[in-house]
N, C-alpha and C positions, 0 to 999 in steps of 0.2 A: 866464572865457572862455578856451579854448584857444587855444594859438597858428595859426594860417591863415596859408600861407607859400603864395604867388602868384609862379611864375617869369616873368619874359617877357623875350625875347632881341630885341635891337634888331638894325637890321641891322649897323650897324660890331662886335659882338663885347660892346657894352655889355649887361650884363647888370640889371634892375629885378628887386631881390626883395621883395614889397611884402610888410608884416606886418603882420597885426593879431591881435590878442586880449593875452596876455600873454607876457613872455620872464621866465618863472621856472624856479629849478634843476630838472631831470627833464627829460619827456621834450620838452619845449618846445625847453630849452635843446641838447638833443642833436640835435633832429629842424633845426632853423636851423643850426649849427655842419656836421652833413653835408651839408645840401644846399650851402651855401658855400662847404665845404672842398673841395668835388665843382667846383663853378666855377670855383673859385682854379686849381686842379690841370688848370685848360684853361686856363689865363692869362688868364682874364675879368679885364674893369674891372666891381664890383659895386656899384650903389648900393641900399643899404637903404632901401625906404621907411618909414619910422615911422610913419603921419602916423595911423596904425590900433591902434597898442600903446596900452595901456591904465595898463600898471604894466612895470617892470622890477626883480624885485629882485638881490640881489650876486651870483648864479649866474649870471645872465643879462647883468650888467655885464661879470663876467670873460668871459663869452664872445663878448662882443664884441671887449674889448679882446685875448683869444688870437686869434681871426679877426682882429683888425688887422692882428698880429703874424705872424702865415701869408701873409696877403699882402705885406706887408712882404717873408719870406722868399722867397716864390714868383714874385718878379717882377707880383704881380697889385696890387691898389688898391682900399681898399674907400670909400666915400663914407657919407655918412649926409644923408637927405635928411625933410621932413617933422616935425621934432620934436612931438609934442606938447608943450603947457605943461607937465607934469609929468614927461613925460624929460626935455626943457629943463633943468629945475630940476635934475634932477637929473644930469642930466649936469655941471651947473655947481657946484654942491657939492662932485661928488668930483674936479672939474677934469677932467675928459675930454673936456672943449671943447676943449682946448688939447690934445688928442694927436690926436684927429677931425676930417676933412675936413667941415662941417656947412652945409647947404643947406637954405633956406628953402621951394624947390620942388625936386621931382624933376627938372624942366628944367634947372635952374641946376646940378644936382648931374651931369647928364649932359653940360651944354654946358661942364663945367671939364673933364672928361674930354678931349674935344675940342679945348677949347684947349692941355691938354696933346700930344697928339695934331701938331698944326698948328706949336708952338712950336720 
């Protein structure tokens, strides 16, 4: 299944990019890396929805983990919300639980935004 990348802007500036199908190297991984890098570059706060991804393979890790890194750089924030059980896994594997902001619901991933916000 192709990757399906769903924008929706909240009113505070929070950005949901919900995904589903697959984040494999080509044009998957190029077509999510632009629209991100395009939201980063308006200082968005981005939460990923996963809760639709199917597979992820190392093409599609790295380019999560460069989008972290862009945000990082750009003043922006990316979230990760929704895991599936086999991103999960695999995100826990290669340890990228512990570099990623990772939320159970897209709410929880929007309401830390928030708290940061208020803090």
């Amino acid at each position: 299944m192709q990757l399906k990348l769903n924008t929706r802007k909240l009113d505070d500036g929070i950005v949901v990019v919900d995904c589903a199908g697959r984040i494999v190297f080509g044009e998957e991984t190029s077509e999510l890396r632009d629209r991100v890098k395009g939201l980063l570059s308006e200082g968005s706060r981005v939460v990923l929805n996963l809760g639709e991804v199917s597979y992820i393979d190392s093409g599609g890790l790295g380019t999560l983990v460069a989008l972290f890194t862009t945000a990082r750089g750009s003043g922006g924030s990316i979230k990760l919300a929704r895991l599936t059980r086999r991103v999960g896994d695999l995100l826990q594997v290669t340890k990228l639980l512990t570099v990623f902001d990772v939320y159970d619901t897209e709410e929880e991933a929007i309401q830390s935004f928030r708290k940061g916000v208020a803090a």
